[in-house]
C-alpha positions in Angstrom: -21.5 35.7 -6.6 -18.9 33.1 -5.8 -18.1 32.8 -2.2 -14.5 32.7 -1.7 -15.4 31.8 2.3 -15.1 28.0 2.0 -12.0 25.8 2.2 -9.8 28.1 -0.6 -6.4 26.6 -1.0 -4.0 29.9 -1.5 -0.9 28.9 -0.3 0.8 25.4 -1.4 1.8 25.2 2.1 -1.6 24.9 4.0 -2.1 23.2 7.0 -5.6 22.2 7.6 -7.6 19.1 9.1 -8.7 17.0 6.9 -12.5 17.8 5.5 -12.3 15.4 2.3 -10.7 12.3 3.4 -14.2 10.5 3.8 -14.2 10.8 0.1 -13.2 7.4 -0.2 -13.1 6.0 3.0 -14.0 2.2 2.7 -16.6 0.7 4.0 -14.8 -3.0 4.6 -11.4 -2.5 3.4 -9.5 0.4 1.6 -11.4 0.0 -1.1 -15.0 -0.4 -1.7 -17.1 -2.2 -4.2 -18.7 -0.5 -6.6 -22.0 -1.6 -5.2 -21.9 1.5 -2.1 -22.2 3.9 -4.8 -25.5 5.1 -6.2 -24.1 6.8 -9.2 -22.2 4.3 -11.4 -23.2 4.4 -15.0 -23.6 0.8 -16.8 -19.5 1.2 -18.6 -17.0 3.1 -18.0 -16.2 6.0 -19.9 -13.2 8.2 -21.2 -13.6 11.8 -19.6 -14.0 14.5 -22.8 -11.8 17.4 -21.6 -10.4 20.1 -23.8 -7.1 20.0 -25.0 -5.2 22.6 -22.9 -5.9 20.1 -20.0 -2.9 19.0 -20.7 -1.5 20.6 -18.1 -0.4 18.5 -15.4 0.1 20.9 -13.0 -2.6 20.5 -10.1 -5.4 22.8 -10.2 -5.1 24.6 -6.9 -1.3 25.3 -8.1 -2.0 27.0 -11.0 -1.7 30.7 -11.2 -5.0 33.0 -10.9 -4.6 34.6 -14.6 -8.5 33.7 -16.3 -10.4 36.8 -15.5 -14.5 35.8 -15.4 -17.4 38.0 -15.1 -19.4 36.9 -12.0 -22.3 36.4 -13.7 -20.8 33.6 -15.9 -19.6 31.9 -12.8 -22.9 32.3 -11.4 -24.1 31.1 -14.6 -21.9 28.0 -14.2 -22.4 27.2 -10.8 -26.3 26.6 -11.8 -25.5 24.5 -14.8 -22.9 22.4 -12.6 -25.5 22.2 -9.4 -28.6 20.9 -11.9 -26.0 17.8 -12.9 -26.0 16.9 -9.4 -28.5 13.8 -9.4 -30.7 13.4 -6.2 -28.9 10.3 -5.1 -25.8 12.3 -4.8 -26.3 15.5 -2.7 -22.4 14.9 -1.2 -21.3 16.3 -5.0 -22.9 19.9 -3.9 -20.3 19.7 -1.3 -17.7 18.6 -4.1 -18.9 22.2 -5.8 -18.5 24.1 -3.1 -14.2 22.8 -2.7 -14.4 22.8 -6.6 -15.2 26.2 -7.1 -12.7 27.6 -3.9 -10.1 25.7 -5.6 -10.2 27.1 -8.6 -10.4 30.8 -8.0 -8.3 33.3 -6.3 -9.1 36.4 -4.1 -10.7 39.0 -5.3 -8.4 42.1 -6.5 -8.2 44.5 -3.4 -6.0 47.4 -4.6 -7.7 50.1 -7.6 -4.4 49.9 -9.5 -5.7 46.1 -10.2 -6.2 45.6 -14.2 -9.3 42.8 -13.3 -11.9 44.5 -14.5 -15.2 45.4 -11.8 -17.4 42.3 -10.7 -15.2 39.9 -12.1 -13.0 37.3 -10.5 -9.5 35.0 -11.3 -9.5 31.7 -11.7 -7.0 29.1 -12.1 -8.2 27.7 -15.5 -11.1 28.6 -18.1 -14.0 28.4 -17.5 -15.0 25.4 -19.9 -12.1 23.5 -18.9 -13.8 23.5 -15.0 -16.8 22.6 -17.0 -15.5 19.4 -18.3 -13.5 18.9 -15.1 -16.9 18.4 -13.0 -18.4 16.9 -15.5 -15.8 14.5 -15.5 -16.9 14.0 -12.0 -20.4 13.4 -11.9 -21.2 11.5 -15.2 -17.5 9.7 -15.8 -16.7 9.2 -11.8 -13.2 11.1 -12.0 -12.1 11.1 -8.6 -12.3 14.9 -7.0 -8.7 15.0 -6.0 -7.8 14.8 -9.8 -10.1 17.1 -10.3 -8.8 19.8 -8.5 -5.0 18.0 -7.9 -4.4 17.6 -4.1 -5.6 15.7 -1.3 -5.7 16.5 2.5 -3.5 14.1 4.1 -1.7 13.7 7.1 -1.4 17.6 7.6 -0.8 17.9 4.5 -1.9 19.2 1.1 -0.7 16.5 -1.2 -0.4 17.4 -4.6 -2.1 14.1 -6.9 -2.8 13.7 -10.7 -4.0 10.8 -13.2 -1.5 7.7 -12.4 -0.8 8.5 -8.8 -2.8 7.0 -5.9 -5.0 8.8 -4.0 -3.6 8.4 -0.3 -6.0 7.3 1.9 -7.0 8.4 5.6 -6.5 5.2 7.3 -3.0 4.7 6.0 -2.2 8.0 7.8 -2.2 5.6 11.1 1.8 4.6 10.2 3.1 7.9 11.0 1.9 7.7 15.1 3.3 3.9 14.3 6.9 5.9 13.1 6.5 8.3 15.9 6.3 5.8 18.9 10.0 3.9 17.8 12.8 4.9 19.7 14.9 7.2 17.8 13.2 7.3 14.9 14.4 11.5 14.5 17.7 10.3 13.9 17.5 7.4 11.6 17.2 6.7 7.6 13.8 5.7 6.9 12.3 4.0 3.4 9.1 4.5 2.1 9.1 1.7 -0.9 6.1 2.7 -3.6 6.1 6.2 -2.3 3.1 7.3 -5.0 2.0 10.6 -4.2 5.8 10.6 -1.7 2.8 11.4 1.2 4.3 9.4 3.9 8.2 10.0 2.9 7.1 14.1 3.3 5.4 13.1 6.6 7.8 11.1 8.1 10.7 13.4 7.0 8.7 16.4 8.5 9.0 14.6 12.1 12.8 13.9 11.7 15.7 15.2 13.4 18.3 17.1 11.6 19.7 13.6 10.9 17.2 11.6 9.6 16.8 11.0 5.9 14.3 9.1 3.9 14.6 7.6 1.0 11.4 7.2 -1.0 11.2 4.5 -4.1 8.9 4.0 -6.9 8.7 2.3 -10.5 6.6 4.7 -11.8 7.7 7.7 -13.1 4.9 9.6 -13.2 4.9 8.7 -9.3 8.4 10.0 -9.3 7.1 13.2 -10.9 4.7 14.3 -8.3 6.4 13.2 -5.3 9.3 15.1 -6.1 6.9 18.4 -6.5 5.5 17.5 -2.9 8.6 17.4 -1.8 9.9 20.7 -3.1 6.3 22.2 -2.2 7.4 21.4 1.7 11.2 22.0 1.3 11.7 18.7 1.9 14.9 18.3 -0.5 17.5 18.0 2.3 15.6 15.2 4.2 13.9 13.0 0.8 15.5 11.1 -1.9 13.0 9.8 -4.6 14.2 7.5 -6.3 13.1 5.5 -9.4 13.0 2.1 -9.3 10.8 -1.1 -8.0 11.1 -1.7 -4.5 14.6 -2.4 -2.7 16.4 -2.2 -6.1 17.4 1.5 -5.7 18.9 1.1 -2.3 21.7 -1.2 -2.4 23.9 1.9 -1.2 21.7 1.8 2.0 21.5 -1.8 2.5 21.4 -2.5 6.1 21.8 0.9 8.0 17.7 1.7 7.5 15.9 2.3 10.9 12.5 1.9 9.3 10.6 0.6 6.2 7.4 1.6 5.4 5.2 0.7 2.4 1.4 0.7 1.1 1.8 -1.6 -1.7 -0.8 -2.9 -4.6 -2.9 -5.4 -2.7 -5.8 -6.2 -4.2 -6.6 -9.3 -5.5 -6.6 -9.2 -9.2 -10.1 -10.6 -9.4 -11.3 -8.2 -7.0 -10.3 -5.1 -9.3 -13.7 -5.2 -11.6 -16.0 -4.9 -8.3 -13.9 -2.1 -7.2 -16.2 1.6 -7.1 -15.7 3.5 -10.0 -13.7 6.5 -8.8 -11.0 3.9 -7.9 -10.8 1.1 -10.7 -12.0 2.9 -13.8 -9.3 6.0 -12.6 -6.4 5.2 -10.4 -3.6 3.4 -11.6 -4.0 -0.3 -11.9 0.1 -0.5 -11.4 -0.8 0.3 -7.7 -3.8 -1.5 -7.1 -3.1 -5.4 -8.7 -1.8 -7.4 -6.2 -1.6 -11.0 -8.1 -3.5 -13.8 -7.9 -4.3 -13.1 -3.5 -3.1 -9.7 -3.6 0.3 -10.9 -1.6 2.6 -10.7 -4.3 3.8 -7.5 -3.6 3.7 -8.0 0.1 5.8 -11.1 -0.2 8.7 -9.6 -2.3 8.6 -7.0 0.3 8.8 -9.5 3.4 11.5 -11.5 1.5 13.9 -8.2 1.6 13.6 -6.8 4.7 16.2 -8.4 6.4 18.9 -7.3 4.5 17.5 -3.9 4.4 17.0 -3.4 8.1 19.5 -2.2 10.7 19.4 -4.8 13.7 16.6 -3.1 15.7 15.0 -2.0 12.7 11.2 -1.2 12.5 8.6 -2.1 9.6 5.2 -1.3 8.8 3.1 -2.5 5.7 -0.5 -1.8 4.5 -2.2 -4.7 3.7 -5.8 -5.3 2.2 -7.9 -6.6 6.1 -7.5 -9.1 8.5 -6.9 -12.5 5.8 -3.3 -11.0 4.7 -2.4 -9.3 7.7 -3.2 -12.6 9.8 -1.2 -14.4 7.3 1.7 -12.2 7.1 1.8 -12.2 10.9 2.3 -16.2 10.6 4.4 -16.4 7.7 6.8 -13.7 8.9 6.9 -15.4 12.4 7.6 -18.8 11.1 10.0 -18.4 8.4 12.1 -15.6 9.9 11.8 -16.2 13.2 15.3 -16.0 14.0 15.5 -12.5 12.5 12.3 -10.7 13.6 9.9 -10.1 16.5 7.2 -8.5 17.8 5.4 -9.1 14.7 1.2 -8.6 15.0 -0.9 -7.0 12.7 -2.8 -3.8 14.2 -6.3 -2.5 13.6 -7.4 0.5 11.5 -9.9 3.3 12.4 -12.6 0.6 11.7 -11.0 -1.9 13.9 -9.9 -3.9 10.7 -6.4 -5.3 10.5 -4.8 -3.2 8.3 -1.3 -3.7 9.3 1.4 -6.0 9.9 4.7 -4.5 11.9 7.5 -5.6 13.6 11.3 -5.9 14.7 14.2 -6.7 13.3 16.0 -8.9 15.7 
């Protein structure tokens, strides 16, 4: 019998800590190698999914409507726990969320059509048997499997070409929090992805404050939008579709804050990346050029004219080589029109980000 006891995700707009975001915590940087994972198969492959997994909406969002006789999720719960390979016990965890995702309470009232010792769940059954074996044998991160991510207080819907946000970056909304007036001022979040940070932020803002989140991809675009409508967001975000700065010349110089975790990593780097990150998430936010500063640069280069005098900024960077570097370059070449500039360390006392002043 499935036991609906651990972790279920019932309503879109959940607050809960954080149980998954070691999932893929780096070891070094946000991003680890695909030499700290015991499971990688020699290429990678194309997960086999049916076809009505089309469906882009996010598994824990779909409606309960697949009635299943216990005993065929029992049935599948054995299948899916025997693909788990010794060097991998962390995926019997993975099963547990899986399965809680994907079903629903069990019908309570007598006038309930489900039929006796059978429960819903939130897609067929083979199609959650392609989805975790997606996962174990083709490396499909779990929060596409089952659509979400726990980030930041937040239950941030994610799909196929959105990044995954990860824990550490969650450190730039206490960053946000500690500027003076921040409630009150108009805040960008430039390659929003997932629109994590522009929900966050806009949750801690006065009835004033405004964000206005920016991204190139559209299927980016797509999802933040839904996670801002999932939080009721609308009156405080603005997605916008575009690469960087571009979609805010309107807003050119009156923003309090700018925020952005941009593609960093060195194009070089991206084959060594684990599997669950370069053989899934979307290069477009990953490639950094040549040193992985390409994006970072173009960012630095616009700030000026984006920020308010007094204006805060916070970027993601890959360690302690671009943040150190950033720090110089930013200090040297526009030192006239910022300050306070130092990079500050992650949860595992890494550099991780660069921040400063507009003068």
């Amino acid at each position: 019998m499935l036991s609906l006891s651990v972790r279920p995700i019932l309503f879109p707009l959940l607050r809960t800590p954080n149980p998954r975001s070691f999932l893929l915590k780096p070891l070094s940087s946000s991003y680890a190698t695909a030499s700290t994972s015991a499971l990688t198969p020699p290429t990678p492959r194309t997960p086999c999914l049916p076809e009505h997994t089309d469906d882009p909406t996010p598994l824990f969002l779909r409606p309960p409507t697949h009635s299943v006789p216990s005993s065929s999720i029992a049935a599948f719960r054995r299948r899916a726990t025997a693909l788990v390979p010794p060097s991998a016990p962390h995926l019997h965890r993975h099963l547990r969320w899986f399965l809680a995702d994907a079903s629903a309470p069990a019908p309570s009232t007598p006038t309930d059509p489900t039929p006796p010792n059978h429960l819903l769940l939130r897609a067929p059954l083979d199609e959650l048997e392609a989805l975790w074996l997606a996962h174990v044998r083709d490396r499909r991160p779990f929060q596409y499997v089952v659509g979400n991510e726990h980030w930041g207080g937040l239950v941030v819907a994610v799909r196929d070409g959105v990044l995954i946000p990860r824990p550490e970056t969650e450190a730039v909304l206490k960053m946000v929090g500690a500027v003076d007036g921040f409630q009150g001022g108009w805040w960008a979040d430039l390659g929003t992805g997932s629109g994590a940070i522009a929900v966050a932020v806009a949750r801690m803002l006065g009835p004033s404050g405004r964000v206005f989140a920016t991204d190139v991809s559209e299927v980016a675009v797509e999802v933040a939008r839904l996670n801002v409508q999932r939080y009721d967001m609308q009156d405080k975000v603005e997605i916008r579709h575009g690469s960087w700065f571009e979609p805010l010349e309107d807003v050119k110089g009156k923003l309090m804050g700018v925020i952005s975790n941009p593609p960093y990593i060195p194009t070089d780097d991206l084959p060594g990346l684990q599997p669950e990150v370069g053989w899934h998430e979307p290069k477009l936010a990953l490639d950094g050029g040549k040193d992985g500063l390409d994006h970072l640069l173009h960012l630095c280069e616009g700030l000026s004219s984006a920020l308010k005098p007094g204006g805060f900024f916070v970027f993601e960077t890959n360690g302690s080589k671009q943040s150190d570097f950033l720090v110089e370059f930013i200090s040297t070449k526009w030192s006239s029109s910022f300050c306070n500039v130092e990079a500050v360390l992650d949860f595992a006392d890494i550099k991780r980000f660069v921040r400063g002043y507009r003068r």
